[in-house]
N, C-alpha and C positions, 0 to 999 in steps of 0.2 A: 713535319706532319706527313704522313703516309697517305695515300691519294688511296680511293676506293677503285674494287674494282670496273674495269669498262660496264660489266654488266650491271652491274648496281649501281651505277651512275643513271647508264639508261633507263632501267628498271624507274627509278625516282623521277628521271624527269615525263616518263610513260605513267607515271600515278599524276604528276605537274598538269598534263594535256586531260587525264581521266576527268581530274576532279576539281581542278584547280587553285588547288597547293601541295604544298608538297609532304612528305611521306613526316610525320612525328616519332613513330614507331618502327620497327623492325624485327621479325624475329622467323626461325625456320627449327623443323624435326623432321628427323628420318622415316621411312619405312624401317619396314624390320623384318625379317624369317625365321620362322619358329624351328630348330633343330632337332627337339625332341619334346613332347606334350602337348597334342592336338586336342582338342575338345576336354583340357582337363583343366583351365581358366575356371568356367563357370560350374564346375564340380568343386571347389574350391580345393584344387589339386595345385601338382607342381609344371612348372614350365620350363623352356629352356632355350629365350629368344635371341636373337643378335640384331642389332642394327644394320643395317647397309648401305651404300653407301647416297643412293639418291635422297632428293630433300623434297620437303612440300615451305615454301617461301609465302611469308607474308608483310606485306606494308601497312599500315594504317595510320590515321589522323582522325580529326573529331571531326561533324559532317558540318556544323555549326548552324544548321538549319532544322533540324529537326526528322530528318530523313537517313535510312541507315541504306549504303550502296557499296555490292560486293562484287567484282568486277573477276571472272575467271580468264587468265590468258590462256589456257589452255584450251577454253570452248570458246575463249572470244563473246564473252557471254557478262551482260551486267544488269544485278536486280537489284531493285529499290522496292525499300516498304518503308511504314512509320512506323511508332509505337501503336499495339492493338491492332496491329495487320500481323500477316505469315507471311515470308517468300512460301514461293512454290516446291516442290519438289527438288530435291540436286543437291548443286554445292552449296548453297545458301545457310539450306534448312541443317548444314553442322555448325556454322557458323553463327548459326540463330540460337542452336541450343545453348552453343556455351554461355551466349551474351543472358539467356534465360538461368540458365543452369549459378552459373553467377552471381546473378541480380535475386534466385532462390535463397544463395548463401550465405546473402548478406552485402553484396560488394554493390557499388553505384557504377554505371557504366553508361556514359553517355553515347546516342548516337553517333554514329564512326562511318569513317569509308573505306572499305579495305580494298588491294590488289593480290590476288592471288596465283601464284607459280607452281608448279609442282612438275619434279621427273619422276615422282614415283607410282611406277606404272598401277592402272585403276585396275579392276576388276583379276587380278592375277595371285589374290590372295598373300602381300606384303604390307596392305594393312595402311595404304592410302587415306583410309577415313580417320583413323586415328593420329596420323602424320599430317593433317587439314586441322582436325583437333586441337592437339597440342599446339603446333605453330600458333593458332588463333589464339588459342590461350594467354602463351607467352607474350605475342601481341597483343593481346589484351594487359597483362599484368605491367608491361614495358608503358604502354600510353595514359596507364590510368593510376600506376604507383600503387598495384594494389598487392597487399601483405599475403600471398598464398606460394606455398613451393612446390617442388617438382611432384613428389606423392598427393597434395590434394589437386596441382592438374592432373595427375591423371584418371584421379577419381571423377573431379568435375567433367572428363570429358566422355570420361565411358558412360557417365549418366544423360550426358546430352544424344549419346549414340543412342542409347538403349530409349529414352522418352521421345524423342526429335526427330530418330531414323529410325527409329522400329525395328533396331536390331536388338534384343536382347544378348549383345556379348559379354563374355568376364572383362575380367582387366587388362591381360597380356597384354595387349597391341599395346595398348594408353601407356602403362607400366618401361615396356620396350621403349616406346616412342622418346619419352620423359625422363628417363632416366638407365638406359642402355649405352652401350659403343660399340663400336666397328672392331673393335680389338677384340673384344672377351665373350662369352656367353652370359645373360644376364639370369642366372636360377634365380625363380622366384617363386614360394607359397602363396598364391591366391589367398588363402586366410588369411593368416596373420602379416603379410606381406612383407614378411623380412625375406632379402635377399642379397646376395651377392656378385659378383663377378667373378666368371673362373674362366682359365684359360682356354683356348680349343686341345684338342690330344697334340702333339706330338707329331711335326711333320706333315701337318693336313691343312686347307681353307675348303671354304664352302662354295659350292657357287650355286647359282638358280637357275633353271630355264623355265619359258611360259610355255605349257601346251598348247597356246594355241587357244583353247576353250575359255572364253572369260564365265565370268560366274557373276551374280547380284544375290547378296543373302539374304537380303530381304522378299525375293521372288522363289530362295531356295528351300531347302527342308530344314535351314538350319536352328529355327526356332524350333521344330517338331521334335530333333533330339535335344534339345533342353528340355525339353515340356518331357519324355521319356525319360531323359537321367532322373529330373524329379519325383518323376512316379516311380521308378528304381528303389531311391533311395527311400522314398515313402516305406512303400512295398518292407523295405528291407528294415525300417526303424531305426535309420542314424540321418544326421541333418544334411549331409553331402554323402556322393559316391567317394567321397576321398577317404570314409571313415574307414571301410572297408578295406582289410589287408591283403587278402587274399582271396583270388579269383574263383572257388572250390564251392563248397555245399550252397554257400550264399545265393551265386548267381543262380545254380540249377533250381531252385527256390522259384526262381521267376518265371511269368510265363515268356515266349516269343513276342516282339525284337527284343523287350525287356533287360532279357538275359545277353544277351548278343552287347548292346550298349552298353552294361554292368561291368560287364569281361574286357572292352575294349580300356574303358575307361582307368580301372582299376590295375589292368595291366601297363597302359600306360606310363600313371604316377613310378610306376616300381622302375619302369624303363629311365624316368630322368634321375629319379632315384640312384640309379645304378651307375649311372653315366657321368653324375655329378663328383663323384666317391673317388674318382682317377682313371680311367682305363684307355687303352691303347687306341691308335687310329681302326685297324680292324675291328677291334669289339663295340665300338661306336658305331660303325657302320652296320654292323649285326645290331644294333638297338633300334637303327633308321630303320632297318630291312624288315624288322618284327614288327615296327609302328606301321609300317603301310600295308602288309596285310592285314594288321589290326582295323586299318582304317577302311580295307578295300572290302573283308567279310563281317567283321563285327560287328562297324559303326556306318557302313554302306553310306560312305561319301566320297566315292571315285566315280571317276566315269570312264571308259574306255580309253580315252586319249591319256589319261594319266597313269591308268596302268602300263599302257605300252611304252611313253616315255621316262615311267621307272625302272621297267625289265630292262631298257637299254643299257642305262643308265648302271644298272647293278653288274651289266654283264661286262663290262668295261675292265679292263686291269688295271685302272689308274684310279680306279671309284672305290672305294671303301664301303659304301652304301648310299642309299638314295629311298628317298618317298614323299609322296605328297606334302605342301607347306600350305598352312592355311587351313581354312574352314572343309575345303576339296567342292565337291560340284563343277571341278573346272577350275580354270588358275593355274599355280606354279607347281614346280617341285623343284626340292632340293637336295643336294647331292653334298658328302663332304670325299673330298680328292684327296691325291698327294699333293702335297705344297708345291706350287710353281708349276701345275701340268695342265692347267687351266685351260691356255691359248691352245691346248690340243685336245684335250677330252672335248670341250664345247663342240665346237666344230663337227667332230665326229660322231657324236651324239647326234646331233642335229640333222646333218644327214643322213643319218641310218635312220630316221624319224621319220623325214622327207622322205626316204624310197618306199616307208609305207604308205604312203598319201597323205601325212601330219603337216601341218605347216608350225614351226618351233622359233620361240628365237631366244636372245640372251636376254637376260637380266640381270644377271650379277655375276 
């Protein structure tokens, strides 16, 4: 028999001192970085995310008392509530959704105590909440033997973001987290949510750096463009912006941001569209390149620090292209390289970052 590892050992007997006993469950999901189809999730458009490589970890066990207790190592942080109580504000209240979002759809779930780990960095726009999600989930379905798979978590958990955290997001992240790899790109339609795996181009990896800038979406504008795409497609008479082919008389139809968010969006879909179809490492990165000023003028979710560690980014001879990942407001961007120039672009990037007074670092 294969002995676990050092850390997972510790990890169980650090649940053992928490709560005391030990861990019944186990289960972890990735972050993820969106490569191509920014705000085109809850348009019910196309996407084009990859997992990476950090995890959000979870432990759990029944509480056998009656009291549910979620213990964060990473804030050093532990809330207890009953049945017919709320935690407060944080990491709790994703953990709470799903147990609600759940017990909505039918599943029994008894009071529990979890441990919760995570490297995947918070506020940088890879999608940490969804990666808190999913794991809980999993740990839920692993301690309770309950009959649900990878697609309806991650439906169950974008609804617990969306009632729980007051983020109205699409699916992507959940989608990514649940059922994505490290290897491939996960294209997926938002709709009807068939999707596939396809390779990256030819010669290239991705990598990520954080500006610097964290962001919270629920403090940001990013419900205000949902509530705009909606009124878009109102406006326009089809049930999504995805319905829309072409970015031409339609948009101009519209009045100001309207039009602006119609055109981001709609060109978007066509961009992952295009990318999914086969093309080369340069012309991918020309799809990156069109997505961030799509995102920087049209859908006005940049902020100064991300544009200029895009310009770097692009102006690099080892970059193929680069732009914001995420929601923007602050957070990450990503860039796809030549293969294996990683340990040098990074670096360099970052410093020419730092001589403008940015402070940057890696992430992927």
């Amino acid at each position: 028999m294969s002995r676990a590892p050092s850390s997972q050992r510790l990890s169980a007997s650090h649940f053992q001192r928490l709560f005391g006993r030990p861990p019944e469950a186990a289960a972890e999901a990735p972050g993820r970085v969106n490569l191509l189809g920014e705000h085109t999730d809850y348009n019910e458009g196309f996407v084009l995310p990859t997992t990476i490589p950090q995890l959000t970890r979870i432990e759990l066990a029944r509480s056998g008392d009656g009291h549910y207790r979620y213990y964060s190592a990473n804030l050093d942080q532990l809330v207890t509530y009953r049945d017919g109580e709320e935690p407060p504000p944080g990491f709790a209240r994703y953990v709470y959704g799903c147990i609600q979002m759940l017990r909505e759809t039918g599943f029994q779930v008894e009071p529990c105590t979890c441990r919760i780990n995570s490297d995947v960095p918070i506020g940088a726009g890879l999608s940490s909440s969804a990666a808190l999600e999913v794991a809980a989930l999993r740990g839920l379905r692993a301690l309770f033997r309950l009959a649900i798979d990878d697609v309806a978590i991650a439906k169950i958990a974008q609804q617990a973001e969306i009632r729980y955290a007051g983020v109205h997001c699409g699916i992507m992240d959940q989608m990514a987290a649940s059922l994505g790899d490290a290897r491939h790109m996960l294209f997926l339609d938002t709709r009807t949510l068939e999707r596939r795996l396809v390779p990256f181009p030819d010669g290239a990896e991705a990598i990520v750096l954080d500006s610097g800038v964290p962001r919270k979406l629920s403090d940001s504008a990013y419900n205000l463009r949902r509530r705009e795409c909606e009124e878009a497609a109102q406006r326009l008479g089809v049930p999504a912006l995805r319905d829309i082919q072409e970015a031409g008389d339609a948009v101009k139809a519209l009045p100001p941001p309207l039009d602006r968010r119609a055109r981001h969006v709609i060109t978007e879909d066509r961009r992952v569209l295009e990318a999914v179809r086969g093309v080369s490492a340069p012309e991918f990165g020309e799809l990156m390149n069109a997505s961030h000023a799509s995102l920087r003028d049209d859908f006005e979710v940049s902020v100064p620090a991300l544009d200029v560690l895009v310009g770097i980014l692009q102006a690099h001879p080892w970059v193929f292209g680069a732009r914001l990942t995420g929601a923007g407001f602050g957070g990450a961007c990503v860039a796809l390289i030549a293969q294996g120039m990683g340990a040098s672009v990074k670096p360099q990037v970052l410093a020419a970052y730092a001589d403008l007074g940015y402070r940057g670092a890696v992430l992927v």
